[in-house]
N, C-alpha and C positions, 0 to 999 in steps of 0.2 A: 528541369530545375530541382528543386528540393526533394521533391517525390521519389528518385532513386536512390536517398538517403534515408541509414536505420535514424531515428530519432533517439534521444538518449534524458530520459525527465530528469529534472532535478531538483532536489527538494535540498532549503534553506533550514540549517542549525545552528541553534547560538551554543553551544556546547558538544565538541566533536567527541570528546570522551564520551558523556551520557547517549549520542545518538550511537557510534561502537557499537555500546554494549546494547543496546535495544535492534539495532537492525544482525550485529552478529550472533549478538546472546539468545536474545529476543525470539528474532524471526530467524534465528538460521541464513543468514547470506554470508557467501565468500567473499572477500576481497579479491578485484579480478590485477588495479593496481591502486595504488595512491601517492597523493602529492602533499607538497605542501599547502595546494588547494584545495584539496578533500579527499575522497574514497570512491573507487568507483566498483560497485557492486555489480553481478553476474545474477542475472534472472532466465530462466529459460533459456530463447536464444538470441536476446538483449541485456541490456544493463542502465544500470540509474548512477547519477552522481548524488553523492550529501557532501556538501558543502559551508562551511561557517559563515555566516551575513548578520547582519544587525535585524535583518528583516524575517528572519527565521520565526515560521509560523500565522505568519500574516494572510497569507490567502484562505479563505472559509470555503472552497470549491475544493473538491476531489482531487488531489495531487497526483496518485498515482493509483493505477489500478492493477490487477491482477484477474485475468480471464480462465479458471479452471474446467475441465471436465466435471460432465453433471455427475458423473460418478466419484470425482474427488475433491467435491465441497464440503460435505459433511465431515471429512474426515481433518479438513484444511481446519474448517473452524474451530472443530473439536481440540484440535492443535494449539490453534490461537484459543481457546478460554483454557488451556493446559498450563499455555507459556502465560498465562497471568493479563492476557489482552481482552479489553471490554471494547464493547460493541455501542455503536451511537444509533440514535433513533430517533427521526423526526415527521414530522405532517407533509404528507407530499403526495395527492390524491393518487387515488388508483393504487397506492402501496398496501400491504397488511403486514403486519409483522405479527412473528413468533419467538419468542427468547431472543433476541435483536437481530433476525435475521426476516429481509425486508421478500416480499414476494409477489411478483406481477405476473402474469399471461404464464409463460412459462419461466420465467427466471427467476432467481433467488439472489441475493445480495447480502454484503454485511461492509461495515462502514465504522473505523475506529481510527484512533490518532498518534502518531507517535510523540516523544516526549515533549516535541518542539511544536505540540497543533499541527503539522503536518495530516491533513486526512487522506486515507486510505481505504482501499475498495478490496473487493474479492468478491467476483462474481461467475455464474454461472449461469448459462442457456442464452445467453448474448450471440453466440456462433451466427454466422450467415448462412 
């Protein structure tokens, strides 16, 4: 069934110009093509759609994540507070946080939104 297929997230914008320039300007992503439906961006060895909806930024749950090497978080985040992106920080037992980067058992996390509330992840030591 479904299981032999890549899955491909898609995150809801009410302004395809402003999300642009925040996923290309921003974060650095290629366009791999686009439609008159949206943009579909290239991440590793997957990719995400943005797409215009009314409903853009309504989900409070983690949209999308990103899974890095423990040796290339710090430089990721350092990136993102570069590129001008703030980190979110909330009550969620057994977490600690340091400058918004959240930290359990062995993992570390950080957790910000883009312009449309879209929340976003970047974590490391999650590996199996």
């Amino acid at each position: 069934m479904l299981a032999t297929y890549n899955p491909m997230p898609t995150l809801a914008v009410a302004d395809m110009a402003r999300a642009r320039a925040f996923y290309e300007g921003t974060l650095g992503f290629t366009v791999q093509r686009e439609s008159e439906d949206g943009v579909v961006y290239g991440a590793g060895s997957g990719s995400f759609l943005v797409y215009s909806s009314g409903y853009a930024g309504t989900n409070k749950a983690t949209a999308m994540s990103f899974s890095v090497p423990t040796d290339a978080f710090d430089p990721e985040v350092d990136a993102l507070r570069a590129a001008g992106v703030s980190f979110q920080t909330f009550e969620v037992e057994g977490l600690t946080w340091a400058d918004g980067v959240a930290s359990w058992a062995e993992s570390r996390s950080v957790w910000f939104e883009d312009p449309d509330g879209n929340i976003l992840n970047v974590e490391t030591g999650m590996e199996a």
